[in-house]
N, CA and C atoms as an extended XYZ file, in Angstrom:
318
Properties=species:S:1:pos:R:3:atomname:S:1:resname:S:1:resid:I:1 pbc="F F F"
N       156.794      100.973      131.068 N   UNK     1
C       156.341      102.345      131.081 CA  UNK     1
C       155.697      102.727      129.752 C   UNK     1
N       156.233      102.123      128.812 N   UNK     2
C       155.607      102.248      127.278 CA  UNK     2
C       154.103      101.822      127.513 C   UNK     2
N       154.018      100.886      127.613 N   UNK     3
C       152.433      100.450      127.630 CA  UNK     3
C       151.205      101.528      128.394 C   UNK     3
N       151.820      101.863      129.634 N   UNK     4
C       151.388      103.234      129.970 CA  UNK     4
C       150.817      104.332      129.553 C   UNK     4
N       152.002      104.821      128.859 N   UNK     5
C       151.752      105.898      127.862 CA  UNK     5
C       150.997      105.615      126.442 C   UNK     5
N       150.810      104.540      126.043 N   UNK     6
C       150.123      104.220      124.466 CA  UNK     6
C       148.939      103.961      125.627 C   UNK     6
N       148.235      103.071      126.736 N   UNK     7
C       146.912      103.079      127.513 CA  UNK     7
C       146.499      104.700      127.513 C   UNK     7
N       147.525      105.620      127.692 N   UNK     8
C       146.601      107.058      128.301 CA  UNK     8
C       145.868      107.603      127.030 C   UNK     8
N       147.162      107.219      126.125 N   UNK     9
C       147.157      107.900      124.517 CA  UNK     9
C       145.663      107.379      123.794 C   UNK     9
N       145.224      106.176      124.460 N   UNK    10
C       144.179      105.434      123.713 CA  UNK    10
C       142.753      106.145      124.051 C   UNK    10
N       143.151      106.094      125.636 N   UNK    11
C       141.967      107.034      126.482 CA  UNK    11
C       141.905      108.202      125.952 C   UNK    11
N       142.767      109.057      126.202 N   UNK    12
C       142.755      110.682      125.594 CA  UNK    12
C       141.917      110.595      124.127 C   UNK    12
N       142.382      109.400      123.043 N   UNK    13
C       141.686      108.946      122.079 CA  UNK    13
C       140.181      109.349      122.013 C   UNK    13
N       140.003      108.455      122.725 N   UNK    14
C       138.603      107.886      122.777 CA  UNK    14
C       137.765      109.031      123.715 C   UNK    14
N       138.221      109.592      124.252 N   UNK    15
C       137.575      110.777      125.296 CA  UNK    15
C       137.325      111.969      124.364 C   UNK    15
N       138.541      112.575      123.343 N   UNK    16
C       138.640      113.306      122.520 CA  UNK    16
C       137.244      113.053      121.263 C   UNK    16
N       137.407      112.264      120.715 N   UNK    17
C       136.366      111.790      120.233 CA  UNK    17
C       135.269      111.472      120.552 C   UNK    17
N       134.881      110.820      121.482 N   UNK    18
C       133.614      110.574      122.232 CA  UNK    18
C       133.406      112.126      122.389 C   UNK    18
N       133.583      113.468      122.781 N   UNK    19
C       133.299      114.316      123.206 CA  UNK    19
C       132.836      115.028      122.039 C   UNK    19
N       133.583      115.333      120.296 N   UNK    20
C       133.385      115.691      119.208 CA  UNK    20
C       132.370      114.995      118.982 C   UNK    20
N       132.030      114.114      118.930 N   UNK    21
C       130.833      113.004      118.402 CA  UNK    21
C       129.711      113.686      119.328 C   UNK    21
N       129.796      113.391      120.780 N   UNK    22
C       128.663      113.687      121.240 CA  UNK    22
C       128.145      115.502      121.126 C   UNK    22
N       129.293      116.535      120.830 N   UNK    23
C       128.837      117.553      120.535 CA  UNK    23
C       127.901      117.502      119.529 C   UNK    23
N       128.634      117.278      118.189 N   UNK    24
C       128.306      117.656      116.642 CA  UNK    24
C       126.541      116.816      117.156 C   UNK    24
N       126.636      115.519      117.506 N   UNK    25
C       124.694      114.803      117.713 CA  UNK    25
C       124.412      115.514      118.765 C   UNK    25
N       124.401      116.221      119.424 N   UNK    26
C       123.608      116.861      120.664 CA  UNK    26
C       123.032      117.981      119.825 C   UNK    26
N       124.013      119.149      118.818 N   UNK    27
C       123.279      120.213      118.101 CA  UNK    27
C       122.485      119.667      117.076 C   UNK    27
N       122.868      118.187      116.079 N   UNK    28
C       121.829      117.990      115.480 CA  UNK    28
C       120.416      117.306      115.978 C   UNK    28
N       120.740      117.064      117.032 N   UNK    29
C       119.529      116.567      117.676 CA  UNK    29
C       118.728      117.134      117.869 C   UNK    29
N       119.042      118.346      118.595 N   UNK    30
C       118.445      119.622      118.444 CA  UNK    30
C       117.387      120.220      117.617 C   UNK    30
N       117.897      120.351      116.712 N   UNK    31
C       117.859      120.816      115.136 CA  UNK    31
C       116.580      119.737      114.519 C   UNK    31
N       116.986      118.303      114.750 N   UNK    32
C       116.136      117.484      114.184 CA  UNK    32
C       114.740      117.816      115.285 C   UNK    32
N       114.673      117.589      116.208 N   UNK    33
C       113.680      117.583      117.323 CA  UNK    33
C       112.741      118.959      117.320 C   UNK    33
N       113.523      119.896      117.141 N   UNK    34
C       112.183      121.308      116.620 CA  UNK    34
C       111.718      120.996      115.282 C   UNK    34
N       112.380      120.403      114.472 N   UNK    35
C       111.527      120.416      113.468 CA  UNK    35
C       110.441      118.887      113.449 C   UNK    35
N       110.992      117.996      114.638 N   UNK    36
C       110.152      116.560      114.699 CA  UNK    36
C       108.463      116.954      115.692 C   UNK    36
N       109.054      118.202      116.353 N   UNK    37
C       107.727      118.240      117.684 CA  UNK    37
C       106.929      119.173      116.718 C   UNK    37
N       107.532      120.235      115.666 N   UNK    38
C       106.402      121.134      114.538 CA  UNK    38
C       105.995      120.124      113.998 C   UNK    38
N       106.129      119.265      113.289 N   UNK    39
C       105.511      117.905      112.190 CA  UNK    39
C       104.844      117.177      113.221 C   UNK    39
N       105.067      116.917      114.381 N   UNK    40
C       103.977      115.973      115.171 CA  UNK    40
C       102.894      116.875      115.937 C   UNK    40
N       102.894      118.014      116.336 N   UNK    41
C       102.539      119.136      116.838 CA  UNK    41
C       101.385      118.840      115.747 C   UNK    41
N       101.424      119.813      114.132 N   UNK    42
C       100.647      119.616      113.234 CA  UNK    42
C        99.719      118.305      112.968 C   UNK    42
N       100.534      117.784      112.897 N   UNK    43
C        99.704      115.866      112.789 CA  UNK    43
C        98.373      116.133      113.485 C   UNK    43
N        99.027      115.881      114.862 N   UNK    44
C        97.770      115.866      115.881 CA  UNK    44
C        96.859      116.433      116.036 C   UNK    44
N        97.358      118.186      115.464 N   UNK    45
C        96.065      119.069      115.547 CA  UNK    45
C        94.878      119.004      113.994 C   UNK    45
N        95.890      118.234      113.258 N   UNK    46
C        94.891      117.501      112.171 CA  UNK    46
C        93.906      116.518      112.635 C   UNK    46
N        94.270      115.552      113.387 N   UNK    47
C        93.601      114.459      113.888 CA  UNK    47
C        92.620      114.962      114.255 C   UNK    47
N        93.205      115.853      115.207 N   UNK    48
C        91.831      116.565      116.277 CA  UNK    48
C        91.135      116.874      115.062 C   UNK    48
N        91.330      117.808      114.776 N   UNK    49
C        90.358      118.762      113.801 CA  UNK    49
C        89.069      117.631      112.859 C   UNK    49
N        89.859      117.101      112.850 N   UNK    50
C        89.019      116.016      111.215 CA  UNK    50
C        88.335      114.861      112.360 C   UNK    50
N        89.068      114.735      113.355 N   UNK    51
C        87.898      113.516      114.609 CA  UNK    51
C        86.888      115.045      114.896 C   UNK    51
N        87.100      115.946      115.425 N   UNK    52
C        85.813      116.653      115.734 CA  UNK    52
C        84.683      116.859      115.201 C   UNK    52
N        84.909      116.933      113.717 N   UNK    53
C        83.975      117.358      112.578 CA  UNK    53
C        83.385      116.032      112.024 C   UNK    53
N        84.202      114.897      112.492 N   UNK    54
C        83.645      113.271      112.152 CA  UNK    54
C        83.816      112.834      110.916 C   UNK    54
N        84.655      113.484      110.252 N   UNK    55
C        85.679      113.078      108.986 CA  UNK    55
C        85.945      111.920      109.019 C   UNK    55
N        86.913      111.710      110.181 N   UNK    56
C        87.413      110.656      110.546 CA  UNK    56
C        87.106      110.063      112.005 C   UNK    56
N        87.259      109.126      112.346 N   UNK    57
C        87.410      108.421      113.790 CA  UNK    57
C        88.667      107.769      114.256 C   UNK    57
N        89.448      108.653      115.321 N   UNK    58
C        90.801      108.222      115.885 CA  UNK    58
C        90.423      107.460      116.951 C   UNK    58
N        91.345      106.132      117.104 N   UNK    59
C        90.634      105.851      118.529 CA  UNK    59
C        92.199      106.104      119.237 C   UNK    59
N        91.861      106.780      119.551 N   UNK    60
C        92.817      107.423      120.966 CA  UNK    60
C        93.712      105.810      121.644 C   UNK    60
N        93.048      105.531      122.391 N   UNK    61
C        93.490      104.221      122.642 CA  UNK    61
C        94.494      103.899      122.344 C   UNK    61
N        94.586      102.993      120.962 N   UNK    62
C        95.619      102.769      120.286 CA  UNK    62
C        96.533      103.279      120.226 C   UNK    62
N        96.925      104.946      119.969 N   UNK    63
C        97.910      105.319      119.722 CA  UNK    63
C        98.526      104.942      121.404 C   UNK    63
N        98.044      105.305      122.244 N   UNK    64
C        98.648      105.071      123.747 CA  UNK    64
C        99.679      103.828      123.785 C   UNK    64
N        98.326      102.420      123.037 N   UNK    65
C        99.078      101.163      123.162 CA  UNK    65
C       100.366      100.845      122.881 C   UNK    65
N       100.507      101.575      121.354 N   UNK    66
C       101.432      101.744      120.781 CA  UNK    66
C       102.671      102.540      121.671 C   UNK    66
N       102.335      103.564      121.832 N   UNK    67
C       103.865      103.912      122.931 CA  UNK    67
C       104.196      103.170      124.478 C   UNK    67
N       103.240      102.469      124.684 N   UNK    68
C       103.506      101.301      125.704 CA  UNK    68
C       104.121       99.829      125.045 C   UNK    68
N       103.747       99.460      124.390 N   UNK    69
C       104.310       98.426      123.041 CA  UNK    69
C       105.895       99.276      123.515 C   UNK    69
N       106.108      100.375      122.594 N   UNK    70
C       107.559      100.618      122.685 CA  UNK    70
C       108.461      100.351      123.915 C   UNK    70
N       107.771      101.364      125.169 N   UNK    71
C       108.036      101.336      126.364 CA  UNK    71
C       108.271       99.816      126.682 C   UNK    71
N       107.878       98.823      126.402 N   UNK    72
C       108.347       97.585      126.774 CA  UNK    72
C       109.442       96.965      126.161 C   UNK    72
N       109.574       97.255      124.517 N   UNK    73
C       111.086       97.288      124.122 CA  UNK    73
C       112.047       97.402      124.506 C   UNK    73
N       111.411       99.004      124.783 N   UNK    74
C       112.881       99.039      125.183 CA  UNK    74
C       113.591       98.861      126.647 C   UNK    74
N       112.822       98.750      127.481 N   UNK    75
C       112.549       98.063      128.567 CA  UNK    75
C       113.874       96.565      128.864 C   UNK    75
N       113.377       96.010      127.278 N   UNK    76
C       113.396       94.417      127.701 CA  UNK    76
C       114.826       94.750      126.765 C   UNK    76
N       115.585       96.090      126.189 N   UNK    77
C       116.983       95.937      125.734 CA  UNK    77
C       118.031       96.384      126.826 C   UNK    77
N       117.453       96.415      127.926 N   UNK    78
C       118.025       97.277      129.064 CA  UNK    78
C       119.561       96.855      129.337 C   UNK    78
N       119.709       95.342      129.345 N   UNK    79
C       120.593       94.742      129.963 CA  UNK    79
C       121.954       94.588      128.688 C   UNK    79
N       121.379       94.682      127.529 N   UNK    80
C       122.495       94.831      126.788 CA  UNK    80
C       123.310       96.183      126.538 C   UNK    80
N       122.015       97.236      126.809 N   UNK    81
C       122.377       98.405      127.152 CA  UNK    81
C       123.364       98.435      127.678 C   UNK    81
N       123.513       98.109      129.142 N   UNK    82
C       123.956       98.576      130.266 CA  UNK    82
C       125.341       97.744      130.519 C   UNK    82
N       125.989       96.848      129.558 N   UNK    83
C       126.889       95.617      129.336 CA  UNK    83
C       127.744       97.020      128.214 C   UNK    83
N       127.087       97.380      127.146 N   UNK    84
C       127.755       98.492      126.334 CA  UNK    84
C       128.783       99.660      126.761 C   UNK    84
N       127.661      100.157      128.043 N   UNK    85
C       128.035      101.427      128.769 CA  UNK    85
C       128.961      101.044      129.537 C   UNK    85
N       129.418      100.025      130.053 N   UNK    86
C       130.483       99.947      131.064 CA  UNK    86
C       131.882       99.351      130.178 C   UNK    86
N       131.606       98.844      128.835 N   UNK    87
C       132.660       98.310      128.881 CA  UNK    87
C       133.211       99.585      128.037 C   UNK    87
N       132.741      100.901      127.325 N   UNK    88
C       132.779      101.949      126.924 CA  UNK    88
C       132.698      103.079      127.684 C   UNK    88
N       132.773      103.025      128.983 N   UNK    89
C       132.598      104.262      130.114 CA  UNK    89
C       133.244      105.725      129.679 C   UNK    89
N       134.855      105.651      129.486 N   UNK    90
C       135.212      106.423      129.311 CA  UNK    90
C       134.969      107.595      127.540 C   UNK    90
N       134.738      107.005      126.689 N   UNK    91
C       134.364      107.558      125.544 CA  UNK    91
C       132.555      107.715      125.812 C   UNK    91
N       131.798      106.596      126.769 N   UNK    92
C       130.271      107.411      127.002 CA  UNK    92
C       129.970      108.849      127.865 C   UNK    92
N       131.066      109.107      128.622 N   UNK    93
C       130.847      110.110      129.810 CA  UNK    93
C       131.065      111.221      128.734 C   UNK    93
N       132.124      111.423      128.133 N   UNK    94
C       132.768      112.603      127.296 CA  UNK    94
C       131.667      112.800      126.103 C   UNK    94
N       130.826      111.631      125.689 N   UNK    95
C       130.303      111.816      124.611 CA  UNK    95
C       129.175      112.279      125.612 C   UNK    95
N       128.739      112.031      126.393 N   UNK    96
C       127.593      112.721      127.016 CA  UNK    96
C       127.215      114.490      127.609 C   UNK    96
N       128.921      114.441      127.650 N   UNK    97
C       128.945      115.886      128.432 CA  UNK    97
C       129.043      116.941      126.770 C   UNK    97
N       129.938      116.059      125.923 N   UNK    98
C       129.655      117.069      124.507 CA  UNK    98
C       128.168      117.000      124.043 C   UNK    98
N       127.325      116.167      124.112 N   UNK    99
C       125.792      115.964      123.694 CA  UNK    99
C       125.218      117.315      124.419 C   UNK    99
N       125.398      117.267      125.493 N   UNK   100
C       124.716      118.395      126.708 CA  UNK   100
C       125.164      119.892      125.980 C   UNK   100
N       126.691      119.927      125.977 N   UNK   101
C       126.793      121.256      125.659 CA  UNK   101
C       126.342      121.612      123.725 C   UNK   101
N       126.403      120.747      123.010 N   UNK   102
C       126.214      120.721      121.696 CA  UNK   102
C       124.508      120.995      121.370 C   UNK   102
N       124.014      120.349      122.650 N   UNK   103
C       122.400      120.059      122.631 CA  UNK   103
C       121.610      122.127      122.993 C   UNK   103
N       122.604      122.401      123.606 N   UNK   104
C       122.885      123.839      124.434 CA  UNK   104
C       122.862      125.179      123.467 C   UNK   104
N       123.769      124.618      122.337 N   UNK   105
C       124.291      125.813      121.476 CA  UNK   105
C       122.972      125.623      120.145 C   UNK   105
N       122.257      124.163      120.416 N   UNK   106
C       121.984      123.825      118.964 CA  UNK   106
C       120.241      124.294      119.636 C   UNK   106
């Protein structure tokens, strides 16, 4: 029956925590991400501005390639991903539902 009770104690653990963790990064995520989409927001409307006037020459293109490049990354980390999440289920669900509400307030 001991072993029992130190298994729930470990879970409650790890649920408790997983849930603090995923709060506190859901509001800074937040936080980081308005200030990441103003700095990329700006960027771009530089680009534009200075490709219109022929300052410079962007080739559009590229930047695309480049987020397809990524898109295949991460693509091809899928399976280690998904080996992580199960053997961590119970501390990923709690950290997910604190991300949501942390992501909420932030």
């Amino acid at each position: 029956m001991s072993w029992l009770v130190d298994a729930l104690i470990g879970v409650g653990i790890q649920m408790s925590a997983g849930f603090i963790m995923g709060f506190l990064a859901g509001y800074a995520a937040k936080k980081v991400a308005k200030v990441v989409a103003v700095v990329l927001g700006v960027f771009i409307l530089v680009l534009m501005f200075l490709n219109y006037y022929g300052i410079i020459v962007v080739r559009w293109e590229k930047l695309v390639g480049l987020g397809e490049e990524a898109l295949g990354w991460i693509e091809a980390q899928g399976t280690s991903v998904a080996t992580f999440v199960l053997m961590n289920l119970p501390m990923i669900g709690t950290f997910t539902a604190g991300f949501v509400i942390g992501f909420k307030k932030g």
